[in-house]
C-alpha positions, 0 to 999 in steps of 0.5 A: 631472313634479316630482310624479313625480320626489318620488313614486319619491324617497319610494318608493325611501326606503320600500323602503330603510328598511323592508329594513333593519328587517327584518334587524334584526328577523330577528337579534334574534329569532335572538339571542333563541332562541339565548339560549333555547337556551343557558339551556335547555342551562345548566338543564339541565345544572345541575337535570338532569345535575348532580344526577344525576353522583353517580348515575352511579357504579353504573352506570358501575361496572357498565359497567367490570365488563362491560367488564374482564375481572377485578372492580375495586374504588376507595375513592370516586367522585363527579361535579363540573361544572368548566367547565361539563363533567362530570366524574367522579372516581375515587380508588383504583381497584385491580385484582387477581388470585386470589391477591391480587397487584396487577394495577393500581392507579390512584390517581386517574382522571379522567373527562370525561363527553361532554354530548350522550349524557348526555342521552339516558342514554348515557355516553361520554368526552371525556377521560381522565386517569389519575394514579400508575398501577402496572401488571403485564405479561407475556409468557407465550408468543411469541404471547400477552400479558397486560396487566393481567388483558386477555390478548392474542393476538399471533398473531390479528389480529382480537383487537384490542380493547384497541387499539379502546379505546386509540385510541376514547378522545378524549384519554387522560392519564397521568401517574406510571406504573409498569410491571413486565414480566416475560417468561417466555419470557427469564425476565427482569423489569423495572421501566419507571419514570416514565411520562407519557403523552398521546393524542389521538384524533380521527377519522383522525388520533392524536398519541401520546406516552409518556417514560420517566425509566427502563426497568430498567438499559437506558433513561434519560429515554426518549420516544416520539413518534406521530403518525399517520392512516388513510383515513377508511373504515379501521378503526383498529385497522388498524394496518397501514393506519396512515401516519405518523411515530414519534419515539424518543429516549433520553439513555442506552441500555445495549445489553448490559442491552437484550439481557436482556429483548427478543428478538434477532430484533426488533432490527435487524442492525446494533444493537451488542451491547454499549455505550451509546447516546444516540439520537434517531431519526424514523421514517417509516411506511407499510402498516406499512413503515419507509419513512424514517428519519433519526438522530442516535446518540453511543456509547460502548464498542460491541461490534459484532456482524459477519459476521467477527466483533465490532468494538470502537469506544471512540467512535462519533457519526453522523447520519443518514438510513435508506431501507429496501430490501424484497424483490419481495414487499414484505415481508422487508427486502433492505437499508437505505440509508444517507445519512451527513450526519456520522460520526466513530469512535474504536476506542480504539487511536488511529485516529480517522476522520471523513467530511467534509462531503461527502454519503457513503452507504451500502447495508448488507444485512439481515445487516450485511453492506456492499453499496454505500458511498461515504465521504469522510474527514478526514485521519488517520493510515493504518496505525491506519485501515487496522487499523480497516478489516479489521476491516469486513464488507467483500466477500472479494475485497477484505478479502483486498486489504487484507490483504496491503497495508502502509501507513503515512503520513497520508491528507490526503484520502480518498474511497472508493466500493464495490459489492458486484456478487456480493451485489446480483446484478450481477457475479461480482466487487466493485467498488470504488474509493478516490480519495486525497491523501497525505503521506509515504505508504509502501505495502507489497504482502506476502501474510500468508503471505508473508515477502517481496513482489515487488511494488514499494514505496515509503516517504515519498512524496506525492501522489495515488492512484486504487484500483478493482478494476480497477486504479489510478494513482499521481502521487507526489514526495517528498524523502529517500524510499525506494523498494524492487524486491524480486526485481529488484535484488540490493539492493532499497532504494533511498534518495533524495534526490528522487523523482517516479513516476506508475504505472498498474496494470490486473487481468486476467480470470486471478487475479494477471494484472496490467499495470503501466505505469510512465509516469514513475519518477524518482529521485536520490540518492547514486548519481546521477540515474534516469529509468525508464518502460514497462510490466510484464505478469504471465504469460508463462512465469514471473515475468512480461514487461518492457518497461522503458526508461531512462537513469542520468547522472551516476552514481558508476560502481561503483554501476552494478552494483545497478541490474543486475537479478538475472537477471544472474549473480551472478558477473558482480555480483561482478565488475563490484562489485569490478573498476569503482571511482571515476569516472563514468558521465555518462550510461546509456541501459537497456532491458529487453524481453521475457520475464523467463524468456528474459533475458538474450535470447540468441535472436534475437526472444525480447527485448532487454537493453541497458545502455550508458553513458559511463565517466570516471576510473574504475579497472578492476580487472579481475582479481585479482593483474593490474595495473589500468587506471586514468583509463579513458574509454569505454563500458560495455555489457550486450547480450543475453548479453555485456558489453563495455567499449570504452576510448578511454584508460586507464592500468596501470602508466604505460603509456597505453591506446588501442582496449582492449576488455574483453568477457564474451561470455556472461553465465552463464558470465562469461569476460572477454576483454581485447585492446587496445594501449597506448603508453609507456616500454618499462621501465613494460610490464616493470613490468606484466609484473613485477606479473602473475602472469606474474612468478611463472610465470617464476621472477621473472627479470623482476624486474630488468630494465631498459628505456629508450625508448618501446615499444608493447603490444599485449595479450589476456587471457583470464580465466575469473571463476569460475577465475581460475587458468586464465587465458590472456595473450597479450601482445607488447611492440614495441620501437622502439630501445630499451635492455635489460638482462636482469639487472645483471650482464648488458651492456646492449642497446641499440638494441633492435628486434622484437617480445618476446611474454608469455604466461600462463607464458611469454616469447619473443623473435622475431628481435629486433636489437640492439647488444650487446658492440659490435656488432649482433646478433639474438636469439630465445628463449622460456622453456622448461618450467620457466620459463628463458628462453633466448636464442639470439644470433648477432652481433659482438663488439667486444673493447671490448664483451667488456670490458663482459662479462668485466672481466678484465685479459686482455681488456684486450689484445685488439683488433678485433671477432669473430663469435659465438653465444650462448646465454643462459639467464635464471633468477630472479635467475641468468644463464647465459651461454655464448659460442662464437667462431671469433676471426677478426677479433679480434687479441691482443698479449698475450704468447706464447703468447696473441698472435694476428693478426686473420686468425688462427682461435683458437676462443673460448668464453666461459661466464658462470655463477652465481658470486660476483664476475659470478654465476660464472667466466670460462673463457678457452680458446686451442686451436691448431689441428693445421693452423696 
């Protein structure tokens, strides 16, 4: 057993020492082989390749002279081994045409032979490095080119071998290029100055590059990045088979210049016409389709070309990202999306914008035209902005929005978002919508035809506005603003203190249909306070239907009349603008319903009209030459086509006015009624008669009377606004014991009962009772036609009393009392007084013949006429009857 196990130890070591003897022994003959090979290549090359290099010029030169369309001529070549690569170097090659002109010259060409061909006696290049190069190009027709002497034909797609040469080249090298071009198609030359280009070409994949210190006046320090690859069966020349990326940059790019030398229709649709551009763009590429582009572009001075004309920009900066739109077929470009990661612009006029942060985006379609977009702003000031934005390709329906509109104010924040349906194939009509903060905004809606707009305005409001084309919102406040209702109030502008409004707005189906709705307008300012809510609709059957609310407090009372609207008539203005002065109305209830046609809704379901509120201390001057009511407290209210005011109390002349109303029962033609009863001193209605126009009608006999006492009034006064000449009054004065006295010369009355009555041009007393010449006597009269007043008395007379009348020393000896009538005629400042009596009770004892008992019968008449001492004679006759 101990031999076995020593047995398989030592076969075990055996098989190990000899497996391990045996990779070594395979690697090294390996080694040996490779190193064979190696030094075979190396003598090769070195007693085979190398002495034949300088052979190779003739048959090189025999290969470019079948392969160049034109004979070429160099100054030296020669072979080099460097690195252990062939090389071959040419200096001086030159190429020209029949009359001797330059069509390329190259100052030193460097040829990196490939070994392995070499071998077999093929040449083939690893790589190729051109240096100082001067190359001719020209466009001779829209279909053809002419690089060099190589011609070729745009219009033939299989003549692509200057391309096959291009990317079969391992890498390609070149280095201080210049390139003239002329195009006989715009008979324009330039000179590409500054060239580097580097290409490498591998089996499906290419990485080019090409910079440019200068193309004539239109490019500065320009670059252009390839890198792109194709399936592997594909042929290369297929460019459109080629999937890539392509970089362009340039540090200055003169659009006006560019213009000179490229065809329009190869630049794109939204290129400026004229400026300067810093760009750097990345593009990717597939089938031979943009299909991603992204840009960073600085301009200044830009003239851009749109369907409604030319914007200039002053500034203009943005990055960007581009995804192009193709039609059905994939073919034609439909449009280019555009996702903005910033812009800023200045148009040199002093609006300046910028979007924010936010991710803003815009569809802009193959004609320039602006299909979708959706911006957001940093503050900026809106009238320079809004000027800018007209200038926009932007849909009819909404340039023509924006031109009618006026504002000013800065915009803290502004997000905008717009569509246009008609031109995507979606709707028959834009969408659009723009969500804004503002501060101290002021908007004006006025078509340019237009001198006036009827739209509501405001000036100096904050807050925020929500716009679309359906309609929009606003929530505004401000202090110290102004609001504006042009064709709703006689004075339209509306200063104030303080203002706070959320308005809606909805566009119908029909043009100019819109609904407005108001739910919450407030303002104070020197007038009072406001509160106004409801809603607007155009149509109907005219400028539109209302259905307004609200409430006035604590407003000046004879500025109530600007907040009527103007269907109201203007006499009825006038009116109310000149007769309520001073006071207070604490508190006005509105309301507004209906079809602004049918106002002021006379008929019974058409609508409703209804301004009602609280008057305090103010002064009613209600007609010309017609005392005023001063301290009136009470009601004032417009209803359909009347207007009434409802005093509680009031004062004219003194006098205190209870249950007085005051009423226009039809609007458009204002005839204001006033009835009412006042309470005070009987001498203070005299005075309001004397100030009327009642006194001039009456010859101003009025003027000096005199009455003691409190008497009421009862009044009714009809006065056409528009004629006040025709005027109807209607007044009774109830006295209750008082004193009167008609004229100075004229005895008082005392006592005074019944009812004395005015009219327009008349007084009349109706059996009115009084003490007179001591005793009592009734009395009724009126004035006649040519405004006498006349009395007719019956009474008793004291011959005390009859002193009163006629101060005479005769008087002095009668005694008694006696029956009498009397007729009294008052004119201006004149009395006529005629007195008849039969003498029964009155007794004499003056001498014969003028002595009388009391039972006797001695017919009196007493006549009191105008004169010198009383305003006339007395005439004192005695007759003796023939039967006594």
């Amino acid at each position: 057993m101990l031999a076995m196990d020593s047995f398989k130890k030592l076969r075990d070591s055996l098989i190990k020492t000899l497996s391990w003897a045996l990779v070594w022994r395979c690697l090294a003959w390996m080694s040996l082989v490779l190193g064979l090979l190696v030094a075979a290549a190396y003598l090769g090359l070195r007693w085979y390749v190398w002495p034949q290099l300088n052979e190779l010029g003739p048959r090189v030169m025999a290969m470019m002279s079948e392969q160049l369309p034109r004979p070429i001529e160099l100054r030296q070549m020669r072979g080099d081994m460097v690195a252990g690569r062939p090389v071959l170097r040419i200096e001086g090659l030159s190429m020209r045409d029949d009359q001797g002109q330059s069509l390329l010259e190259i100052g030193v060409v460097e040829a990196e032979l490939s070994i392995t061909p070499l071998l077999w006696g093929e040449i083939d290049l690893n790589r190729l490095r051109l240096q100082d190069v001067s190359m001719a190009a020209k466009r001779i027709n829209p279909h053809s080119l002419q690089i060099a002497a190589w011609d070729i034909a745009l219009d033939k797609p299989h003549d692509d071998r200057w391309m096959h040469w291009l990317l079969s080249q391992s890498r390609l090298e070149v280095s201080n290029m210049a390139l003239r071009w002329r195009d006989d198609v715009l008979a324009s030359e330039v000179l590409v100055e500054g060239i580097q280009l580097e290409a490498v070409n591998q089996l499906r994949e290419h990485r080019w590059r090409i910079d440019a210190k200068r193309v004539g006046g239109a490019l500065h320090d320009a670059s252009w990045v390839a890198h792109f690859h194709h399936g592997l069966l594909k042929n290369p020349q297929h460019w459109r088979a080629w999937q890539g990326s392509l970089f362009f940059g340039a540090q200055k790019l003169d659009l006006a210049e560019l213009s000179h030398w490229i065809d329009p229709h190869w630049l794109p649709s939204l290129l400026p016409l004229a400026g300067n551009l810093q760009v750097a763009t990345w593009t990717d590429f597939s089938l031979a389709q943009v299909r991603k582009l992204q840009a960073r572009i600085t301009g200044q001075d830009l003239a851009l070309k749109t369907p409604t004309g030319t914007l200039q920009l002053a500034r203009l900066q943005t990055a960007f990202t581009a995804m192009p739109r193709y039609l059905p077929d994939a073919q034609a470009l439909k449009a280019v999306e555009l996702t903005l990661a910033e812009w800023s612009v200045d148009d040199g006029l002093g609006t300046q914008l910028s979007g924010t942060p936010a991710s803003q985006r815009l569809v802009i379609a193959a004609d320039g035209g602006l299909l979708e977009g959706r911006l957001a702003l940093e503050p900026f000031e809106v009238a320079q902005a809004l000027a800018l934005v007209r200038r926009l390709p932007l849909p009819a329906d909404l340039k023509q929005s924006l031109d009618s509109l006026r504002a000013q104010g800065q915009v803290q924040r502004l997000a905008v978002q717009f569509e246009d349906s008609v031109a995507l194939g979606l709707g028959a009509q834009s969408s659009y919508g723009a969500s804004l903060a503002v501060d101290r905004l002021a908007v004006d809606v006025r078509p340019r035809e237009s001198l006036g707009s009827r739209w509501p305005s405001f000036e100096g409001l904050s807050g925020e506005v929500q716009i679309d084309e359906t309609g929009g919102t606003m929530k505004l406040a401000g202090e110290s603003a102004s609001l504006r209702f042009p064709g709703l109030f006689e004075e339209p502008d509306f200063a104030v203190q303080s203002a706070r409004a959320k308005v809606r707005w909805r566009y119908g189906e029909r043009p100019n249909d819109v609904r407005m709705d108001v739910d919450e307008l407030e303002f104070a300012n020197s007038d009072g306070k406001a509160f106004v809510k409801g809603h607007y609709q155009s149509g109907g059957k005219g400028a539109g239907l209302f259905d307004l609310q609200g409430q006035l407090s604590d407003v000046r009372a004879e500025r109530v009349v600007r907040y009527l609207p103007l269907v109201v008539s203007q006499e009825l203005r006038r009116w109310l603008q000149a007769s309520v002065q001073g006071g207070k109305v604490s508190r006005a209830n509105f309301v507004l319903r209906g079809d602004i046609e049918d106002f002021p809704f006379s008929k019974p379901g058409t609508g409703q009209f209804l301004v009602e509120g609280e008057l305090a201390g103010s002064r009613l001057d209600y007609a010309r030459a017609w005392p005023a009511i001063d301290e009136v407290v009470g009601q004032l209210r417009f209803e359909a086509s009347t207007m009434q005011i409802d005093m509680r109390s009031g004062k004219v002349m003194g006098l205190a006015l209870t249950d007085t109303r005051a009423t226009i029962a039809e609007l458009d033609t204002p005839v204001l009624r006033i009835s009412g009863s006042a309470k005070g001193q009987a001498n203070d209605m005299i005075r309001f008669v004397n100030a009327s126009p009642i006194s001039a009608k009456i010859n101003q006999f009025s003027q000096e009377m005199q009455a003691q006492g409190q008497a009421s009034l009862d009044l009714s006064l009809i006065l056409p606004l528009e004629n006040l000449e025709r005027s109807k009054v209607r007044g009774t004065v109830q006295l209750q014991g008082n004193q009167l006295q008609f004229a100075p010369q004229f005895p008082a009355m005392s006592h005074v009962r019944g009812a004395f009555g005015f009219t327009e041009n008349a007084l009349f007393v109706n059996a009115a009772q009084a003490q007179f010449l001591g005793g009592p006597v009734a009395i009724d009269g009126k004035t006649d036609d040519q405004a006498v007043l006349r009395l007719q008395a019956k009474g008793r007379a004291s011959a005390q009393g009859l002193q009163s009348l006629v101060d005479h020393a005769v008087m002095k000896g009668l005694e008694g009392y006696l029956d009498y009538q009397a007729a009294i005629s008052l004119e201006g400042q004149g009395m006529d007084l005629r007195l008849e009596s039969d003498g029964l009770g009155l007794q004499s004892r003056l001498p014969s013949p003028l002595a009388k008992s009391a039972k006797e019968a001695w017919p009196i008449r007493v006549e009191m006429v105008p004169g010198q001492r009383f305003g006339g004679d007395i005439a004192l006759q005695g007759i003796r009857r023939d039967d006594q």
